[in-house]
Every structure is written in structure tokens, then in C-alpha cells.
KEDOPA-527864 format. One line per 5 residues: their letters; for each residue x, y, z of C-alpha. Coordinates in steps of 0.2 Angstrom, whole numbers, plus 5000, padded with zeros to 4 digits. Layout:
<nodes>
a	X:Y:Z | ...
</nodes>
This chain:
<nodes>
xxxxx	4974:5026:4920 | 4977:5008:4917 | 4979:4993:4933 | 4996:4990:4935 | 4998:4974:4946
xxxxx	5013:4965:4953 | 5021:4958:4969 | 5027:4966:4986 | 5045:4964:4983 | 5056:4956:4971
xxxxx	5047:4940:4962 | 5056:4923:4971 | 5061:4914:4951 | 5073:4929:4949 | 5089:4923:4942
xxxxx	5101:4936:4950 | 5098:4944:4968 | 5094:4963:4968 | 5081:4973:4966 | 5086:4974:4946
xxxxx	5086:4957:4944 | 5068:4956:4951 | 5060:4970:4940 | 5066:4962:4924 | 5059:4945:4930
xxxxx	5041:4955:4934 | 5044:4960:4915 | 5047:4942:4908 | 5033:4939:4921 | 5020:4952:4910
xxxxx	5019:4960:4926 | 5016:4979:4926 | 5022:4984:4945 | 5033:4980:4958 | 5032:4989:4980
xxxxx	5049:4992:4984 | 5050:4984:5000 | 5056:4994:5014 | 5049:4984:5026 | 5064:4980:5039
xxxxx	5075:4996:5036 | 5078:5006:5019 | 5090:4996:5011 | 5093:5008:4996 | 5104:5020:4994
xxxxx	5102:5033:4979 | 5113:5026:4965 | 5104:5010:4963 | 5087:5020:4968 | 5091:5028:4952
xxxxx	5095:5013:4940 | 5080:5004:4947 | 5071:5017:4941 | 5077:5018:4925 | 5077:4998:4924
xxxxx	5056:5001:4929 | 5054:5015:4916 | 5062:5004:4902 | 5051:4988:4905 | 5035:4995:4909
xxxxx	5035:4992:4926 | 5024:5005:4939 | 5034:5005:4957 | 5027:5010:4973 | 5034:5008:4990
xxxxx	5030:5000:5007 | 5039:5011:5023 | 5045:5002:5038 | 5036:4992:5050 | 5043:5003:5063
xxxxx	5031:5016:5063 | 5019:5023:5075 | 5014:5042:5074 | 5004:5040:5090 | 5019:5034:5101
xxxxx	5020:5040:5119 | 5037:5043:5117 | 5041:5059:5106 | 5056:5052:5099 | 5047:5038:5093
xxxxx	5037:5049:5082 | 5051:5061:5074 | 5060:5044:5070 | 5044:5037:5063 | 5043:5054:5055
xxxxx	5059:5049:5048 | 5057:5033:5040 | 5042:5039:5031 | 5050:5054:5023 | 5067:5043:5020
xxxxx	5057:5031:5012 | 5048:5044:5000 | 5063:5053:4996 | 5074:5035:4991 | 5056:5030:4981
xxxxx	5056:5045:4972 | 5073:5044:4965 | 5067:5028:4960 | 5051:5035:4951 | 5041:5029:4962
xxxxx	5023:5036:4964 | 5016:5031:4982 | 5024:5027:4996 | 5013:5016:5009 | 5016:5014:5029
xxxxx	5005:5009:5046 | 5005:5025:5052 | 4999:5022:5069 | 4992:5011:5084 | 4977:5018:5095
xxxxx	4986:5015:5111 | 4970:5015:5122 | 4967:5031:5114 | 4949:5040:5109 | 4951:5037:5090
xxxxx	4950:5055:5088 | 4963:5064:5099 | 4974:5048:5090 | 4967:5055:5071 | 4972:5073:5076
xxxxx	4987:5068:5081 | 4994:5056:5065 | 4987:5072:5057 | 4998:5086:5063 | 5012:5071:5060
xxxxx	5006:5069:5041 | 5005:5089:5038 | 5024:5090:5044 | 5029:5076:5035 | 5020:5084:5018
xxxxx	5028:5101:5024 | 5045:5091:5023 | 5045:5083:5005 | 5037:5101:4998 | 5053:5109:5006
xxxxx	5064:5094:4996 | 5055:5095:4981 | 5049:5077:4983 | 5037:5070:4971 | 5031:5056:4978
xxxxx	5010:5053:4987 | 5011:5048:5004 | 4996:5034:5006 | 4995:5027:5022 | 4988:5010:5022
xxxxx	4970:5003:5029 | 4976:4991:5044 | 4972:4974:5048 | 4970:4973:5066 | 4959:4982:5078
xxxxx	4973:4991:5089 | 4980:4999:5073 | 4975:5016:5068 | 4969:5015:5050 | 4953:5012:5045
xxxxx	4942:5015:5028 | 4933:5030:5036 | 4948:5037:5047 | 4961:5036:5029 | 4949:5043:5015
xxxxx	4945:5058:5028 | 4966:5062:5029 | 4965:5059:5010 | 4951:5074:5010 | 4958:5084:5023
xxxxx	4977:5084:5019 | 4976:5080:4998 | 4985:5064:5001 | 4984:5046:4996 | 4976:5031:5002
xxxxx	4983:5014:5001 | 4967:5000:5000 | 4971:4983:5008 | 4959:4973:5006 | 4963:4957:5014
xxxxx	4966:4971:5032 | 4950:4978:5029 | 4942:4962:5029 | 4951:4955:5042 | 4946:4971:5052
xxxxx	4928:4969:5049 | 4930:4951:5055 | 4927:4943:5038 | 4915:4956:5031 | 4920:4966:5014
xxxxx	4921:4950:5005 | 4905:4950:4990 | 4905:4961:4977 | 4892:4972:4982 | 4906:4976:4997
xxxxx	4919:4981:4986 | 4906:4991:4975 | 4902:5003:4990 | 4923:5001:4993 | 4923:5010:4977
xxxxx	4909:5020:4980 | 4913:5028:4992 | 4930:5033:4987 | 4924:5043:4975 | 4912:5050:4984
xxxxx	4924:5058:4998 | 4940:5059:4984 | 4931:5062:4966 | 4929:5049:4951 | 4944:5053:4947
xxxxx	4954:5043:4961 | 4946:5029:4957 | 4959:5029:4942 | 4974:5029:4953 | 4972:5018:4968
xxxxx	4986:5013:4977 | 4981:4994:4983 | 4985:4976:4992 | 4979:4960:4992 | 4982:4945:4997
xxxxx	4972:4929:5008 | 4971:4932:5024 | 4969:4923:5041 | 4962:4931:5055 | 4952:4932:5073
xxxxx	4941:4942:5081 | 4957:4955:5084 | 4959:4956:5068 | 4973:4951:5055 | 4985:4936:5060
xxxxx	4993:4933:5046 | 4993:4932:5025 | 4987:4918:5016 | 4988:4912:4997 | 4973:4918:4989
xxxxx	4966:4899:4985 | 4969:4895:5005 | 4960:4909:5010 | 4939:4914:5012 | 4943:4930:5003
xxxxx	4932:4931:4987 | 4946:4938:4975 | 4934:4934:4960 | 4921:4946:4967 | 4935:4959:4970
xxxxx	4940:4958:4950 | 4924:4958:4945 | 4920:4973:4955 | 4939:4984:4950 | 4931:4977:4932
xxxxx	4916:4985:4934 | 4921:5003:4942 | 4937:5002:4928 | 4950:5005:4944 | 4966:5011:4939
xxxxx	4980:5011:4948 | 4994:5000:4956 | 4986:4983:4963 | 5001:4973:4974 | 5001:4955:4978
xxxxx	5005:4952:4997 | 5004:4934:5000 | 5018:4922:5005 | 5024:4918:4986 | 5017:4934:4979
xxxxx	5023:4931:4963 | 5012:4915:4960 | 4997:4924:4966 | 5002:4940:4958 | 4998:4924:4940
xxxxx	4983:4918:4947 | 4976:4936:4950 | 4983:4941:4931 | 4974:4925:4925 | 4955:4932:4933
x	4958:4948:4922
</nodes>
């Protein structure tokens, strides 16, 4: 499997608005991927889902997709969960008509909770939410995504033990994960145990098709504040090339930062 990189969301030099017109400007680009961003509300409905994916298939270009914000599987109001539920396996369901192969999300905040009564519980939420796309026929990888902040559910340990436990995915961000360990994982002996480990817990063979982010990242001692361009940031994204370089990672690498599309070229340009 080959790394397919590209921007969260449609590149901003996009001639036309849409979702099409960005996936051919990621081609012109010599981009390989695009996230579908979900981020605000599922914008999609299943007719253009389904050009966008043959528009991707044509050009070469990988998707994945990012789920709402609006998710917490730990919420202390029931409601909140099934509709976070929801929007997760809406999300999936709209990704895999576009061909889609991972579908990422912040599934939940700690609340004050002992992390693992909060584990348990995003666990019985991600077995229903598998149960669900099994029953629809959905082929699509749930990955919920390493968090930035220390209040968010979500970290290395915490997600590749799901991954084991529930054969799911695993969405790597590695400006959260360094902004979570307060400005650690950032040489690349770090992201050489990253990898290590992943194939440890998951096999060799998910290193081959990772479902990542990156970006710059500013940060305190909560945690994530907000994203960065890569150059404006401490984060060593040479090291982190050096190291995908070294365990030949495959997968789907997304740019986050603000103008993703000129980081998604400076990122290209250190391969």
C-alpha cells in the first residue's frame, strides 16, 4: 500500500465551489487524497456522494472522512450519545457511497470520569455502531482519532487497544498526540516507537494502511489550542517523514493546517 497524502477538505485555489471541483484541483495538485469534511453537519446527500466518488476513482484520489464535532460517546445525557451514534454511522454510510475507506471522529470526553469505566463505555457505543453498518452492509473502517487535549478521550494506548479488541481502525494525529504529551512525540526516534508499537498491538500489516493527520500545532499544558502551519510550528515534520520513510507507512496522510493545501506541497516536497 502506497501513502496517499492530501488536505482536510476541499483545496482553497479551487476554481469552482464543490466538493468536485476540489478533488480535481487535489489532482492538478498531484495530490493523492482528499477527508471529506463533515465537520459542522453532513452536508452530503447520496447523489453527489456518489459522483464524488467516481470523480475520486477516476483521478487517483484516496478519500477518507472526518465525522462531526458533535460527538461525545461518554455524554451524561443518553440522547446525546444515540445522536452521536448517529452522526458517526451517517457519516460512514454517506462516506461509503463515496468510496471512502475510513471514517474518523472524537469519540468522547472523560467527563471527570475513571478512564476506564469512560473506555467501557465508548466501547459498548463502538460495538453498536459496528453492529449497525454490518446490518447496512456498510463498507467503510470506523478510526476514531487520537485527541489533542487532556479532557478528550482518545489516547495512543486507549485507541490501538479498541483497534485490537473491536478490529477497527485507528486515526494517528500527530500534531494531538504531541500537543497531549505537552510537546513530546516530536524526534524521530518518537515516531519510530509510534510505529512500533502499532504493529505490535495491530500486526505489520497495518502499518501499510494508517489512517493519519498532521498539521503544526499550538498548545498548553491542557493540551491542543489550536493548528498551526507546519513551518510556524515546533513540530519536527522532517523527522516524521523520515520515520513514515523508514517503516514504508502506507496509508492516507491528511493535511490539517489552516491553508492545508500549501502545507499538503510543502509536506509532498519532503518525500
Amino acid at each position: 500500500m502506497v501513502l496517499c497524502i492530501g488536505t482536510a477538505g476541499i483545496p482553497r485555489s479551487a476554481k469552482k465551489d464543490g466538493v468536485v471541483a476540489g478533488i480535481r484541483r487535489a489532482a492538478e495538485n498531484g495530490f493523492t487524497a482528499q477527508e471529506l469534511e463533515f465537520v459542522h453537519g453532513i452536508y452530503m446527500k447520496p447523489e453527489l456522494a456518489k459522483e464524488v466518488g467516481k470523480v475520486a476513482k477516476e483521478l487517483g484520489i484516496t478519500l477518507t472522512v472526518h465525522a462531526p464535532f458533535y460527538v461525545n460517546l461518554n455524554s451524561q445525557e443518553p440522547e446525546k450519545i444515540h445522536a452521536s451514534m448517529a452522526r458517526i454511522v451517517s457519516s460512514a454510510k454517506i462516506g461509503a457511497m463515496a468510496g471512502a475507506k475510513s471514517v474518523t471522529f472524537h469519540a468522547a470526553y472523560y467527563m471527570k470520569k475513571d478512564p476506564k469505566e469512560v473506555y467501557q463505555t465508548v466501547k459498548d457505543s463502538l460495538l453498536k455502531i459496528k453492529a449497525e453498518l454490518k446490518r447496512a452492509k456498510v463498507d467503510i473502517r470506523i478510526s476514531p482519532e487520537i485527541t489533542g487535549k487532556h479532557s478528550a478521550f482518545g489516547d495512543l494506548d486507549e485507541l490501538l487497544s479498541l483497534a485490537k479488541e473491536l478490529d477497527i481502525g485507528i486515526c494517528i494525529d500527530f500534531a494531538h498526540l504531541h500537543a497531549r504529551a505537552n510537546g513530546k512525540f516530536n524526534s524521530q526516534k518518537d515516531f519510530d516507537k509510534i510505529f512500533e508499537k502499532v504493529a505490535k498491538v495491530l500486526g505489520n500489516l497495518a502499518l501499510k494502511d494508517l489512517h493519519m493527520h498532521v498539521s503544526g500545532i499550538n498548545y498548553s499544558e491542557k493540551g491542543e489550542r489550536n493548528h498551526l502551519m507546519l513551518k510556524e510550528s515546533d513540530f519536527d515534520i522532517k523527522a516524521l517523514v523520515s520515520s513514515l520513510k523508514s517503516h514504508k507507512v502506507g496509508g492516507v496522510l491528511i493535511c490539517e493546517s489552516p491553508n492545508p493545501e500549501e502545507d499538503t506541497k510543502y509536506l509532498m516536497s519532503l518525500f
